[in-house]
C-alpha positions as CSV (number, residue, x, y, z in Angstrom):
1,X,0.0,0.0,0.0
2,X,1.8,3.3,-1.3
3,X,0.4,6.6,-1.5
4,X,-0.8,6.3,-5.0
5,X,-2.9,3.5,-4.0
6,X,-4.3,5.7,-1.3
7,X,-5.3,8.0,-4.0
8,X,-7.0,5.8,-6.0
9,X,-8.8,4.4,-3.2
10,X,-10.3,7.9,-2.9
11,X,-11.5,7.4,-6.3
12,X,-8.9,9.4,-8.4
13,X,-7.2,8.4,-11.4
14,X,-4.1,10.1,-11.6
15,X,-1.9,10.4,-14.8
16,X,1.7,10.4,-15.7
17,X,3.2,14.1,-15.7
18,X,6.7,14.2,-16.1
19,X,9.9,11.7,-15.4
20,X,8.3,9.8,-12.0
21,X,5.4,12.4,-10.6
22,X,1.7,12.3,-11.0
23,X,-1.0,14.5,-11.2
24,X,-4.6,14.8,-10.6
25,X,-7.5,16.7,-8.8
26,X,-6.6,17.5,-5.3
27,X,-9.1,15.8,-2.4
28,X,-8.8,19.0,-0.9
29,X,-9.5,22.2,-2.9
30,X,-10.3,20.6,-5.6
31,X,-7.4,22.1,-8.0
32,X,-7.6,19.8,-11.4
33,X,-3.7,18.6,-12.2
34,X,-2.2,20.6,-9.3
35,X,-2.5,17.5,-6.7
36,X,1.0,16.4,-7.7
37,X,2.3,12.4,-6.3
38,X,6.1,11.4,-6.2
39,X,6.0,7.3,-6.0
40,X,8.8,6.1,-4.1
41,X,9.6,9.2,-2.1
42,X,9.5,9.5,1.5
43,X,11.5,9.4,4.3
44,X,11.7,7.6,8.1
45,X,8.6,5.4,9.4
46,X,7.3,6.5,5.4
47,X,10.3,5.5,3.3
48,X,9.4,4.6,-0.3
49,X,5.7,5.1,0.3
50,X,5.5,8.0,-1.6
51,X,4.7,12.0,-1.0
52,X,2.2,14.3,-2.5
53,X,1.9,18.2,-2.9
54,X,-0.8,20.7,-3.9
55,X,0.6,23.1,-6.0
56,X,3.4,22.0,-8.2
57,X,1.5,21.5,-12.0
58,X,-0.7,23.2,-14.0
59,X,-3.7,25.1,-12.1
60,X,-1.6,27.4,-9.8
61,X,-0.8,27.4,-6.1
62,X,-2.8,25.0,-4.9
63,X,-3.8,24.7,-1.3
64,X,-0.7,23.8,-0.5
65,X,-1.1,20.7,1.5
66,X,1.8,18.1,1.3
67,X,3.8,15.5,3.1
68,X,4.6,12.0,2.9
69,X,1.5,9.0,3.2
70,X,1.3,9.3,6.7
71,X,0.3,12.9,6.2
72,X,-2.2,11.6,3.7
73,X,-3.9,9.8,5.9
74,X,-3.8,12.1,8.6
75,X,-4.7,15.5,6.1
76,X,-7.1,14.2,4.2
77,X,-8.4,11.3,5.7
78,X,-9.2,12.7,9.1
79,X,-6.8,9.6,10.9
80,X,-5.0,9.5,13.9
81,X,-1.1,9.2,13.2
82,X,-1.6,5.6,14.9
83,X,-4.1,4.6,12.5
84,X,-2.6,6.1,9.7
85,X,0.6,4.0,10.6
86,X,-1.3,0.9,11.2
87,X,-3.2,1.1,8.3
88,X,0.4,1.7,6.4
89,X,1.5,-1.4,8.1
90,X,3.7,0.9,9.7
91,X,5.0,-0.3,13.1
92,X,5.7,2.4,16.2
93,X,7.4,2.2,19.2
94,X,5.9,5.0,21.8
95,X,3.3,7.0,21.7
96,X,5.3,10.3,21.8
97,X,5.9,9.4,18.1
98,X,2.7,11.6,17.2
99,X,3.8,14.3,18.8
100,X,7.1,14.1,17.2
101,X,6.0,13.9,13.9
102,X,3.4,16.5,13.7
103,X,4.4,19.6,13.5
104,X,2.2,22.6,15.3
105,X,-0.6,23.6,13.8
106,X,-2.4,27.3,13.4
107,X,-5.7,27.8,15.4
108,X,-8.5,26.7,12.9
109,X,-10.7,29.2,11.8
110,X,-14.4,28.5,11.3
111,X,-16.4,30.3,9.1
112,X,-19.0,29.6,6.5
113,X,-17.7,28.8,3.0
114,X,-14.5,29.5,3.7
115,X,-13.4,27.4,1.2
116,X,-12.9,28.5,-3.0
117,X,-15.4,26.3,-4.3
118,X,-13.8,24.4,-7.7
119,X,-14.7,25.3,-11.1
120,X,-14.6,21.8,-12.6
121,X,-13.0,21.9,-16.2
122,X,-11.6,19.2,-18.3
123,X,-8.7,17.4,-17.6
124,X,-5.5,18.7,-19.3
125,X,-4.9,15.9,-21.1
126,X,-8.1,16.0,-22.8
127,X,-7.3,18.5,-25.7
128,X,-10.9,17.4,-27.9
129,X,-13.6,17.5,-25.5
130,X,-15.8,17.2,-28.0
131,X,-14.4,13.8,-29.7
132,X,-14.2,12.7,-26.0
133,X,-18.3,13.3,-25.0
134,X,-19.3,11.7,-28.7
135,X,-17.1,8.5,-28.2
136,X,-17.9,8.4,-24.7
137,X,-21.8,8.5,-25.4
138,X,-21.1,5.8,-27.7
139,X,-20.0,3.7,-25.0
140,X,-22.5,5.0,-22.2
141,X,-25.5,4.1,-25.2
142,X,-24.0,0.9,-26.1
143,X,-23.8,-0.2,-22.1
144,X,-27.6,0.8,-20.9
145,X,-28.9,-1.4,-24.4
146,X,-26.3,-4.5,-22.8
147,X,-28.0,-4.1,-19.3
148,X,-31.7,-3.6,-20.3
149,X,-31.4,-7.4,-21.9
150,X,-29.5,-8.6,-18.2
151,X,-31.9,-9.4,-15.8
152,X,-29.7,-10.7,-13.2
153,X,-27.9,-7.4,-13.1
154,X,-31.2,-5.3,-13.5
155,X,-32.1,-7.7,-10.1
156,X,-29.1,-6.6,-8.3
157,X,-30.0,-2.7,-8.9
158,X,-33.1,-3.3,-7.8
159,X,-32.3,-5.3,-4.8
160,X,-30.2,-1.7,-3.9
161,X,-33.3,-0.2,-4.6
162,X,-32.2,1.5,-8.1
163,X,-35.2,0.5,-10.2
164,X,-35.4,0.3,-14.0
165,X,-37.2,3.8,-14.5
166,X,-33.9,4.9,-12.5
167,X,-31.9,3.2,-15.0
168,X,-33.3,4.7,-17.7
169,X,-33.2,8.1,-16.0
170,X,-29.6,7.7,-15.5
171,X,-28.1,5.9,-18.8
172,X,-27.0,3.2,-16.1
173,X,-25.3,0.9,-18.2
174,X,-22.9,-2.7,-17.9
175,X,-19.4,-3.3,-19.4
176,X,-19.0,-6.7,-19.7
177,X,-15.4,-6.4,-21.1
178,X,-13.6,-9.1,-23.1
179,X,-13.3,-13.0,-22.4
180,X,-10.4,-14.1,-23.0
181,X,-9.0,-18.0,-22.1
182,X,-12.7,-19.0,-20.1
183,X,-12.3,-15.9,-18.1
184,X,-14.7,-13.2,-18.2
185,X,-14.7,-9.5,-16.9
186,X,-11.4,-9.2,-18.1
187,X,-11.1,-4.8,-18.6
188,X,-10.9,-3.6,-22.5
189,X,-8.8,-0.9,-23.8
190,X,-9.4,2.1,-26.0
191,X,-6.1,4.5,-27.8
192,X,-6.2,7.4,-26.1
193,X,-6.0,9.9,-29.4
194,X,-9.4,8.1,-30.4
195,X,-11.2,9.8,-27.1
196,X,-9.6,13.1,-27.7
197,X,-6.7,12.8,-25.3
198,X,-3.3,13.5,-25.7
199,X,-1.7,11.0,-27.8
200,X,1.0,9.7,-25.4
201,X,3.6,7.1,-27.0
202,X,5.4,4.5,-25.3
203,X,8.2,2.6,-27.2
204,X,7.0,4.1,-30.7
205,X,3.1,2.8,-29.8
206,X,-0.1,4.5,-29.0
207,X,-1.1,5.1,-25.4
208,X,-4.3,3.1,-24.3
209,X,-6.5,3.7,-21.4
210,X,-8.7,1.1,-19.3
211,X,-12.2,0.4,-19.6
212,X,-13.1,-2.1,-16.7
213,X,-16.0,-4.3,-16.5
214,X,-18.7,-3.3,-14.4
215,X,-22.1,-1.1,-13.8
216,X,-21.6,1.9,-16.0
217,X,-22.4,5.7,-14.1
218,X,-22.6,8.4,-16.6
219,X,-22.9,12.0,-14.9
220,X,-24.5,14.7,-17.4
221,X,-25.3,18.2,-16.5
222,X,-26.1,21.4,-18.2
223,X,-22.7,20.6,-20.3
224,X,-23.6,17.1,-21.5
225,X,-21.6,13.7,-20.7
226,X,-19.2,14.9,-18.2
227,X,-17.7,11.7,-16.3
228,X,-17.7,8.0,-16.4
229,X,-17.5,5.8,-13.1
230,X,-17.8,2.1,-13.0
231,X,-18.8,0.1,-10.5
232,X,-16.3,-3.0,-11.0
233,X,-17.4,-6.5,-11.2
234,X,-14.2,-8.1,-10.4
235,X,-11.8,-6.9,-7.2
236,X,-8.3,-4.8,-8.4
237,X,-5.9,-7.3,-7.7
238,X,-3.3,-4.6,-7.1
239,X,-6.0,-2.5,-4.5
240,X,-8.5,-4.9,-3.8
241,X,-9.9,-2.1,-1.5
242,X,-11.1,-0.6,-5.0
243,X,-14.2,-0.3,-6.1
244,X,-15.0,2.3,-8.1
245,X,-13.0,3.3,-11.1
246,X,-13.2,6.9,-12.7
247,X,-12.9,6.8,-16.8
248,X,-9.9,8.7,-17.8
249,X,-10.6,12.1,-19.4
250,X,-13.6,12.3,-17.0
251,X,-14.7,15.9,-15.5
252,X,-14.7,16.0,-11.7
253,X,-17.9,17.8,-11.8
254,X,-20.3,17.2,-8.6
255,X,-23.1,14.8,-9.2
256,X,-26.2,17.0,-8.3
257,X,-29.6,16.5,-8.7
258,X,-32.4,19.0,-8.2
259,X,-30.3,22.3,-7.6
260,X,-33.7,24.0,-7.0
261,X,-34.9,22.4,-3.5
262,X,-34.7,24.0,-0.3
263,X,-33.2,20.6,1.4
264,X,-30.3,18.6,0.2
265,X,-29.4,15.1,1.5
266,X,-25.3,14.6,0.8
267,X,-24.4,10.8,0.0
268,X,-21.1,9.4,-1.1
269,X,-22.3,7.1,-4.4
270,X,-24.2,7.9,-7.6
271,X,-26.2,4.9,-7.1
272,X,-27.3,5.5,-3.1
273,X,-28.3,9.2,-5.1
274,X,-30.5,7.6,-7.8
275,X,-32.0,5.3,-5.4
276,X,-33.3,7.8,-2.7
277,X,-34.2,10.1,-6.0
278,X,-36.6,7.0,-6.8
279,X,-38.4,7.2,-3.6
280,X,-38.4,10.6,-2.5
281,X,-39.2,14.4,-4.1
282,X,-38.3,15.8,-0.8
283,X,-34.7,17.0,-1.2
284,X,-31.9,17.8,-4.0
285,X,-28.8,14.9,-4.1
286,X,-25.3,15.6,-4.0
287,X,-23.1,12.5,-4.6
288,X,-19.5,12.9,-4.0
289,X,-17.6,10.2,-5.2
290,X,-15.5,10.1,-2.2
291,X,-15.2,11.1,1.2
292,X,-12.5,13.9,0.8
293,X,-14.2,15.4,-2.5
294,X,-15.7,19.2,-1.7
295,X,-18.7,20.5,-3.9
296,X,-17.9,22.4,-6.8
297,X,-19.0,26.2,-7.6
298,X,-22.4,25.0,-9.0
299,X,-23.0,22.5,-5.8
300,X,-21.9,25.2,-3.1
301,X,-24.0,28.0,-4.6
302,X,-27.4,25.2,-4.1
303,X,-26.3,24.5,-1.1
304,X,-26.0,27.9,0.1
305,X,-29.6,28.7,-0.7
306,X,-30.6,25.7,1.0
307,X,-32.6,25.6,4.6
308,X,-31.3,21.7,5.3
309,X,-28.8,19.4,4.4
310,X,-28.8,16.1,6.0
311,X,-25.3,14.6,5.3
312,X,-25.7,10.7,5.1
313,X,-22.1,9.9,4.2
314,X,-20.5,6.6,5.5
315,X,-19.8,6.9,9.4
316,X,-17.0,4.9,9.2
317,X,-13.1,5.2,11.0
318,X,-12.0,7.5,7.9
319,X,-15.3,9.8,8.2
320,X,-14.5,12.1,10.8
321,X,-12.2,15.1,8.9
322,X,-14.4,14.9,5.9
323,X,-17.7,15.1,8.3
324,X,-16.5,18.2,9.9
325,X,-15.7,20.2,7.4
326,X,-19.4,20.2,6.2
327,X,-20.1,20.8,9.7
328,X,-17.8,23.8,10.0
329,X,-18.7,25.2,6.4
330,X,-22.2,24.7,6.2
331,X,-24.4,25.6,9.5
332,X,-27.7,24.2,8.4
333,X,-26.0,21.0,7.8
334,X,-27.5,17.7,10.2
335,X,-25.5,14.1,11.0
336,X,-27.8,11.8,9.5
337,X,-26.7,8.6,9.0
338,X,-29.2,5.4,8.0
339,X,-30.7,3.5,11.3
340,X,-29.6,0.4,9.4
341,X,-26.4,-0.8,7.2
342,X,-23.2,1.0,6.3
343,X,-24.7,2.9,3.5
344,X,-28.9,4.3,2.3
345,X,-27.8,1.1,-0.2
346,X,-27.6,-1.3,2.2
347,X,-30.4,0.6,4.6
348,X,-32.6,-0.1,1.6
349,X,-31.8,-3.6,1.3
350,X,-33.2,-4.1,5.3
351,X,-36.2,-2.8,4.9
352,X,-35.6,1.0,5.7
353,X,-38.7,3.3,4.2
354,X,-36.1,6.0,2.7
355,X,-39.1,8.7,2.4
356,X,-39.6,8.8,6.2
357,X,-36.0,8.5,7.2
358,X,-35.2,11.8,5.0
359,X,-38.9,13.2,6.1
360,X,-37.5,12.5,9.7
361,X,-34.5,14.2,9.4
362,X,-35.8,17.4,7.9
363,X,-37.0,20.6,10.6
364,X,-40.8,21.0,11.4
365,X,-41.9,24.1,9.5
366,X,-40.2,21.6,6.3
367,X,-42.6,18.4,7.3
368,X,-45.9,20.4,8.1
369,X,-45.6,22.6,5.1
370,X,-44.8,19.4,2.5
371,X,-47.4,17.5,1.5
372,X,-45.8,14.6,-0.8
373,X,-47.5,12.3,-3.4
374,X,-45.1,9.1,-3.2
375,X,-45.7,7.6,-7.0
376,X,-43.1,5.4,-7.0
377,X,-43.3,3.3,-3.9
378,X,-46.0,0.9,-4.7
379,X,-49.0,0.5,-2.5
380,X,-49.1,-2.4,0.3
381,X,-52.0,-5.0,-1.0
382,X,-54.7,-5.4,0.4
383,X,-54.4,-8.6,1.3
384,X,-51.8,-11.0,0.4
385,X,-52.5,-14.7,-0.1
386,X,-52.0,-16.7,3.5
387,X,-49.4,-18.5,1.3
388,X,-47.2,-16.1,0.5
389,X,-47.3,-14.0,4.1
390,X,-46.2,-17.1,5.6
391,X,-43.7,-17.5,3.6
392,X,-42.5,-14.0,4.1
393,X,-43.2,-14.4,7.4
394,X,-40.7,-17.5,7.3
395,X,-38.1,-15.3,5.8
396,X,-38.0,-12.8,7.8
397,X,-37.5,-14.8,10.9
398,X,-35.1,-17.0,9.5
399,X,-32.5,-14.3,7.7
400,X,-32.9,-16.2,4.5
401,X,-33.5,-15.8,0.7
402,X,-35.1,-17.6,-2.0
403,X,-32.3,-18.5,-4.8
404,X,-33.3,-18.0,-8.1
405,X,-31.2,-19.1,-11.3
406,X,-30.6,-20.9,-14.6
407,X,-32.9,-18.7,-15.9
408,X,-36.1,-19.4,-13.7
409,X,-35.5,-23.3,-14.2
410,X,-34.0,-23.7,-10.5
411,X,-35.0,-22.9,-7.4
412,X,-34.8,-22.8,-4.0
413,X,-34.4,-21.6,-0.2
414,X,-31.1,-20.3,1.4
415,X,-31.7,-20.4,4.9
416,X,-28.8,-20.1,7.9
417,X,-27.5,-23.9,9.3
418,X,-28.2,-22.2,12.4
419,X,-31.6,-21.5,12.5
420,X,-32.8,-24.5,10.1
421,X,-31.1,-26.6,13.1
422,X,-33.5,-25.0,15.7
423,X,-36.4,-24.9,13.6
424,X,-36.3,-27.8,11.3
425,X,-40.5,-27.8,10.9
426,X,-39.9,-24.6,9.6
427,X,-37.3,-24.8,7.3
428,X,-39.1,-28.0,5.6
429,X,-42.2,-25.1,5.9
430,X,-40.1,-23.2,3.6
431,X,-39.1,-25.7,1.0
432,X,-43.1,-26.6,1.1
433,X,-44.1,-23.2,0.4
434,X,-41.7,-22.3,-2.5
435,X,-42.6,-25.7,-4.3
436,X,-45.9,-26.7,-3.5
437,X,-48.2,-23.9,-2.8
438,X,-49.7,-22.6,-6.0
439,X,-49.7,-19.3,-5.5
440,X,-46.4,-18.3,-3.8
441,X,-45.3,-20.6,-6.6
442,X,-46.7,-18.8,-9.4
443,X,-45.1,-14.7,-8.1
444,X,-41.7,-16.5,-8.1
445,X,-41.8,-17.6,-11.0
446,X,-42.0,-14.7,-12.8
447,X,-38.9,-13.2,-11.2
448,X,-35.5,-13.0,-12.8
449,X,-32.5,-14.6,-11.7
450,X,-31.5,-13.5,-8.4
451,X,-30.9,-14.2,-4.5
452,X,-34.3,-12.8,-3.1
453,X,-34.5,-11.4,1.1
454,X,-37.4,-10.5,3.0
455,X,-37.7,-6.5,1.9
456,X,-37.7,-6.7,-1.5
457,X,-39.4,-10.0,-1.7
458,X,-42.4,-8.5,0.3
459,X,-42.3,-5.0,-1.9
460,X,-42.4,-7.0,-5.1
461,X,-45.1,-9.8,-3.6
462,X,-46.9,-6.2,-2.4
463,X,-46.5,-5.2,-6.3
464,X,-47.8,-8.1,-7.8
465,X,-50.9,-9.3,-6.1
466,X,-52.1,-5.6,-6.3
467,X,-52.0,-5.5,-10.2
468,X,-53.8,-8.7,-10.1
469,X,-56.2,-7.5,-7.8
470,X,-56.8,-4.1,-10.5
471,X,-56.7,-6.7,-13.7
């Protein structure tokens, strides 16, 4: 683990500058190609990890930030200089060590906005933005057609609550790269003169860039296709910590949605955005991207105007910096992470009604005064077949799933050893259920290929007996 790898944890692509050192936006201010990275640098308890500076390419000063990867983690990442060395694999001796190494800081001043909000350009490199938003489209249009025809990856959006009007809304898309010797997933590769880049050589051939396999996340705005993030399907072998992958060439524009509201709730993913988008008109999204990433001029100016913003980033041991500057720079801003899960993602997948949870967080005068139609969350029937509640009922006692796969033509229960071994009446109940009773049977079988749990098996059992209820 080196500091580059740090970086690209954060979800930055940085890009060869000159002789050794790299550049890309800083995590910081937000400076594209002044956030400069020397591999192999470093001195002491940080030798050959690597060092970093704001301020040494193209963009101007730069915040000015620098230091070796233990100052990375500590800067940017809001760690302790034990953590930061543990997490470095760093060993240390006394605990007088922080003090040593840090050197004294300035009394912080806390003011609103005292930040210089980033005006979010193209990439240097990129000397055709033009050529690079027409052959990204291409690849954007050519990824939503491949995953409106896969319905086990359509299943896993909507299991995260991202439903196929969502991925319509969004372009969503899946890159299935190449196969190549029985193994699939495998990344693709495009020149990078084709996309409009700078045509780099390297021993008298083209430069390429990489195109992983994954779920596809175009951003547009008022400017058109401005990035490209993918979701990867397979784990970086070389930071397995990775998951996220930002398209070379892409514009570091904020993903924001509904710049008009009054209330904002600020979430790290594009896809925990479009999901709570789906069931809520309360508030206007901002996405980050990463933890460390700061809202750019078009983001700060919404936020500015607005009354509330309930920041719902991970609360997890590298939150703490990056939750306190919002905090510090933004007064009307409110903690508020999901009840359940890591993640609104994963708070979706337990169950969690994502209307009331941002409904709860907002002030009073805010829920008196907003009277919402909800459209998109489908009604609870009327009465579900005694069936199909038990088996929900089952499910939801047990922790389990119903499998579904080879196209429809198997299925069956995946229920914990543990419980099936202290309720083995009920886990036969199950199996009963799925293949025997006619019409439990008959919902399932009209699902995709997927591993089904309790909350979005009842919200699509509550879906369909409803519309056969209206037929």
């Amino acid at each position: 683990m080196n500091i580059v790898d740090l970086y690209k944890e954060d979800g930055f692509e940085p890009r060869r500058a000159s002789g050794r050192e790299l550049q890309g936006p800083c995590p910081l201010c937000g400076g594209n190609d002044r956030f400069c990275l020397y591999p192999g640098q470093g001195e002491g308890k940080a030798a050959g990890l690597g060092t970093f500076h704001c301020g040494h390419g193209k963009g101007g000063a730069g915040c000015g930030k620098g230091g070796d990867a233990i100052s990375y983690l500590t800067q940017i990442r809001g760690m302790s200089f034990g953590d930061a060395c543990a997490a470095l694999g760093i060993e240390t001796t006394r605990p007088s060590n922080s003090m040593q190494y840090r050197s004294p800081k300035p009394p912080k001043v806390v003011s609103r906005h005292s930040f210089d909000p980033r005006r979010c350009d193209w990439p240097g490199y990129v000397v055709d933005p033009d050529m690079w938003q027409q052959h990204a489209q291409k690849f954007v249009d050519i990824c939503h057609e491949t995953l409106l025809n896969r319905p086990l990856a359509l299943a896993y959006l909507e299991q995260r609550g991202v439903g196929l009007d969502q991925v319509k809304k969004y372009r969503l898309g899946i890159h299935l790269g190449k196969e190549k010797d029985d193994k699939q997933w495998l990344p693709s590769f495009r020149p990078q003169k084709s996309w409009g880049m700078v045509d780099e050589q390297k021993n008298g051939k083209p430069q390429k860039f990489i195109l992983p396999a994954g779920i596809v996340i175009p951003y547009f705005n008022g400017h058109g296709l401005r990035r490209i993030r993918i979701r990867l399907a397979k784990k970086d072998q070389q930071n397995p910590k990775k998951k996220y992958h930002v398209v070379k060439g892409s514009a570091m524009d904020t993903w924001l949605q509904h710049p008009e509201r009054e209330a904002f709730v600020v979430v790290e993913t594009e896809l925990d955005g479009a999901m709570i988008d789906r069931f809520t008109n309360r508030v206007g999204i901002v996405a980050l991207g990463a933890l460390a990433m700061k809202p750019d001029t078009e983001t700060a100016t919404a936020l500015s105007k607005a009354h509330s913003i309930l920041l719902a980033l991970d609360y997890d041991g590298e939150a703490p910096k990056a939750l306190q500057w919002w905090m510090d720079n933004y007064p009307q801003c409110k903690r508020w992470p999901v009840p359940v899960g890591k993640d609104p993602g994963e708070a979706y997948e337990q169950g969690l009604d994502i209307d009331e949870w941002i409904l709860a967080g907002l002030p009073a005068a805010m829920q008196l005064t907003d009277e919402i139609v909800q459209e998109t969350t489908p009604p609870a029937a009327h009465t579900l077949p005694d069936e199909v509640a038990e088996l929900l009922d089952l499910f939801l006692q047990s922790g389990g799933a119903v499998k579904i796969y080879d196209q429809g033509m198997g299925v069956g229960p995946v229920i914990p050893d543990e419980w099936s071994a202290r309720n083995p009446e009920k886990r036969a109940r199950i199996t009963q259920l799925i293949h025997s009773a006619d019409q439990a049977g008959e919902f399932i079988e009209h699902l995709p290929d997927a591993v089904y749990r309790y909350p979005l098996l009842s919200r699509l059992a509550n879906t369909y007996f409803n519309e056969l209820e209206d037929a």
